[in-house]
N, C-alpha and C positions, 0 to 999 in steps of 0.2 A: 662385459662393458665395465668399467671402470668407475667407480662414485667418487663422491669426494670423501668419503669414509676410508677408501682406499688409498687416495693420491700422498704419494710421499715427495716432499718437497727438502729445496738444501737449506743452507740456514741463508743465503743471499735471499732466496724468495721469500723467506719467515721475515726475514725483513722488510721486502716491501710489501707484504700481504698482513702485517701484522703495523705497521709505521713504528717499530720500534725498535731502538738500536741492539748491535749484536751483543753488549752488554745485557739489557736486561731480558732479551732470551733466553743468554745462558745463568742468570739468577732465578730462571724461572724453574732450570734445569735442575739446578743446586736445591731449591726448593722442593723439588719433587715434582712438580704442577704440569712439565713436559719431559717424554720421554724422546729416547732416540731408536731409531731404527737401522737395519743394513738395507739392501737394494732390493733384498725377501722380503721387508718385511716384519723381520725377528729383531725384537727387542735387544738392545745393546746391552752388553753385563757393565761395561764402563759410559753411561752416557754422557761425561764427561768429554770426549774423546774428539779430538776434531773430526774426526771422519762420522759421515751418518747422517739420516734423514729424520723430519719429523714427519709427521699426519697431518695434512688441513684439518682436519676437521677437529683435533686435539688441539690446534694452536685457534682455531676459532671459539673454542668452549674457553680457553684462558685467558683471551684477549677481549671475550663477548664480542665478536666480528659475526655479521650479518650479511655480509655483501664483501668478500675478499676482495672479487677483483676491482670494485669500483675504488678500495683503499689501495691498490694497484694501481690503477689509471693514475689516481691523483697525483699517488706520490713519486713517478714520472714525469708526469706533467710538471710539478714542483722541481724538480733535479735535471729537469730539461730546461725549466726558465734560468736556474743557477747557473747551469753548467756551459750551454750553448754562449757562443760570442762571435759574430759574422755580420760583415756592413759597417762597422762601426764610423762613424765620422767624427772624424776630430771639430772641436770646440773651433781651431783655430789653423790655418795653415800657413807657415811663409815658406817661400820659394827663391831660393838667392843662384842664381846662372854664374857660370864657373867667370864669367867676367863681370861680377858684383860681389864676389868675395869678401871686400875693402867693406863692405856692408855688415861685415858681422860686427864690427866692434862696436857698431849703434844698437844689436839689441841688448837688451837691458838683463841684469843681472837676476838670475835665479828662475826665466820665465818661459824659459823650455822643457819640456816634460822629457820628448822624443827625439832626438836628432839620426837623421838618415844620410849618410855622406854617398858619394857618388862619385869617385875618383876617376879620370878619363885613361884610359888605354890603349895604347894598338893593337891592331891585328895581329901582329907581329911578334908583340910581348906575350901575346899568349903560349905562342907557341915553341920562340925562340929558349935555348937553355940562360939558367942567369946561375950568379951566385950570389950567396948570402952575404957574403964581406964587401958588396959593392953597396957603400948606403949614401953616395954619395948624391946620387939624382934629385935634381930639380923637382920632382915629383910627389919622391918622399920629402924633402925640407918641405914645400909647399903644404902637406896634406898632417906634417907636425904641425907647422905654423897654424893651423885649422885648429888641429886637436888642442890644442894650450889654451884655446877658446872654454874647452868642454867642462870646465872644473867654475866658470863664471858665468855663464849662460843655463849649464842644467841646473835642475833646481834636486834635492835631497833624492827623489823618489826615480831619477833621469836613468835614460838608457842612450847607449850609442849605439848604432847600428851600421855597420859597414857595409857597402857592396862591391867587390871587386875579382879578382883571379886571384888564384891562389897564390899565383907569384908575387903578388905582394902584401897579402895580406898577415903572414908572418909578421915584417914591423910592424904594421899599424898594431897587431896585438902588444909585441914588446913594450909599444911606445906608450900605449893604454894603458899598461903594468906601471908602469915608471912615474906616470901619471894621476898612480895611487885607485886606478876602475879597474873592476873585477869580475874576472871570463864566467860569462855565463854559456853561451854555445858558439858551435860554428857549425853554423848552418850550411848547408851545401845542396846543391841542386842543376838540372840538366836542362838545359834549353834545348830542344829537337831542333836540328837544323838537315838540309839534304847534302847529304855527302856523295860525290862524287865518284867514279870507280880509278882515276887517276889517283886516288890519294893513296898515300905509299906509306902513311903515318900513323900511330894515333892518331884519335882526331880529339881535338880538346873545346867537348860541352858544357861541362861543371865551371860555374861561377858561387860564389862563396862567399858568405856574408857571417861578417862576427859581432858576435853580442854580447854587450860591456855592459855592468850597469853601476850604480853608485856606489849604492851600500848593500852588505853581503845579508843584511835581514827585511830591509824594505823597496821593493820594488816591482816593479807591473810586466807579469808576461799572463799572457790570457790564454786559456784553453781553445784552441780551434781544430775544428774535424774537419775531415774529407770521408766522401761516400766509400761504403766499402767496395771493395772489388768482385763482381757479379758474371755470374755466368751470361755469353752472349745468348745461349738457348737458353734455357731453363731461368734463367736472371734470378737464382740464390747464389748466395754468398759463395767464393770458391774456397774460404778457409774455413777448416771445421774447429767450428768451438766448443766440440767436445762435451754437445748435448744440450747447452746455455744458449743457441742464439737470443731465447727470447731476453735476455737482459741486455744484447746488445742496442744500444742509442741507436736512437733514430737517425739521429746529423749524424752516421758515420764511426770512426775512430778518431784517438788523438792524434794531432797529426806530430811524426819524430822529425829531427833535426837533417833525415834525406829527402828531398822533394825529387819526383821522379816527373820529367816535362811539364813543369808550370810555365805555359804559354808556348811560343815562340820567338825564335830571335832572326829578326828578316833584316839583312844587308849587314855587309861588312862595315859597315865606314861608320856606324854607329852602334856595334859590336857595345858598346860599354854601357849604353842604356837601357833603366830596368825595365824590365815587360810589367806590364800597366795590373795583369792577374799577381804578378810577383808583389807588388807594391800593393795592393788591397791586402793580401793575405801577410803582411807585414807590418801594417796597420790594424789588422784585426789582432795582431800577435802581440804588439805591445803600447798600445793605444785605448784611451776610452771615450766616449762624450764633451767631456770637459780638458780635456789633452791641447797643450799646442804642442805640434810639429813642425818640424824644422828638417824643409828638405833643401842640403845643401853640401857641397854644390851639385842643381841638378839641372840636368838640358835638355830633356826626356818632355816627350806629352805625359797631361792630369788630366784623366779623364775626366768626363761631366759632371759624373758625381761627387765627386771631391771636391768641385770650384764651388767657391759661398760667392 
């Protein structure tokens, strides 16, 4: 059976079983005060060396630690309050429907944090071929005419956020460019829909949202997780971490810039409207407390939690 005289730990654990950074572990090393070990056991000739394990019980005679793991729990618990961001509600919300557009030029300068556009679509454009050298539509003047807004309305710290198909969301990025804001992602993701056995096509589920922000050294994207992906029998993890689960967060991973079926998307004829799970985890993404938003133009339901 194994003591803790034995237990060899990495230097991630030294860290949070000792609360002190990886710097002054390895001063302690440099000092002599800890040593290193391999996966036997046997003392390291370069303890220097990234690779290598230390001894709890040698890192608890240096640090005078009595209770490792409760200086574990905590400092968890502390990196979980930091780190986690989910629910968030904004300060403030206005809502402008693609027939109150005429309504942006009354809000007031600098007093938007967050803007969400929502540009309408057909069925049809998703699927139909286009070309890049066609910029002449109604659609895109219209959703410039928007954008010209965004350099008066956000304020320093702003983000724009787009949601649309892919087919058009190449301009709006150009026109963002031109407009002096600067790409931060493009988001992508799949809405499940049921497909047919008539269909003879691709079928096209990815809708795609790009993210602009002001300035290239200030501004707001928050950390948010989704749960890891679990065995339906056994319910651990299906990805091996390579001996580390226990440092894996409890809220999950970070979530990357592919979302794989957030929500669903029911009926053609409003095909363009964002699913309500989309729009929460978009708001948790670059939103705080004190945020106003600015969802516009949008013709979608807000669920309950979001109406003040």
């Amino acid at each position: 059976m194994m003591t803790i005289k034995d237990r060899l730990i990495t230097l991630k654990e030294a860290v949070m079983y000792s609360n002190h950074a990886e710097e002054n572990i390895r001063l302690q090393i440099e000092r002599g005060f800890l040593k290193k070990y391999n996966k036997n056991g046997v003392e390291l000739a370069n303890p220097l060396s990234k690779k290598g394990y230390f001894k709890l019980f040698e890192l608890m005679e240096v640090y005078n630690i009595t209770n490792p793991e409760e200086i574990k729990r905590v400092f968890l618990k502390r990196k979980l309050s930091e780190d986690s961001v989910k629910n968030v509600l904004p300060k403030k919300i206005i809502i402008l429907r693609s027939k109150e557009m005429n309504k942006i030029v009354d809000i007031e300068d600098n007093s938007i944090d967050t803007w969400f556009l929502f540009p309408k679509y057909a069925v049809k454009e998703r699927i139909e071929p286009t070309s890049f050298s066609d910029i002449s539509s109604d659609k895109l003047r219209n959703m410039y005419r928007y954008l010209d807004e965004s350099n008066r309305i956000l304020n320093s710290k702003g983000n724009v956020l787009i949601h649309s198909i892919p087919r058009f969301l190449p301009y709006f990025g150009v026109y963002l460019n031109k407009l002096g804001w600067f790409f931060k992602y493009w988001i992508i993701y799949s809405a499940k829909k049921q497909i047919g056995n008539f269909q003879k096509r691709y079928t096209s589920e990815s809708n795609g949202i790009l993210f602009f922000v002001r300035s290239k050294k200030i501004f707001r994207i928050n950390k948010i997780r989704t749960p890891y992906m679990n065995c339906s029998f056994c319910n651990k993890p299906l990805k091996d971490y390579g001996g580390k689960k226990h440092l894996q967060h409890v809220d999950g991973m970070i979530i990357s810039d592919v979302w794989h079926q957030v929500g669903t998307q029911n009926g053609q004829s409003r095909s363009h409207c964002i699913h309500s799970d989309v729009l929460k985890r978009l708001i948790d993404l670059s939103c705080n407390s004190n945020s106003t938003l600015l969802l516009a133009p949008f013709d979608g339901e807000i669920s309950d939690e979001l109406r003040k």
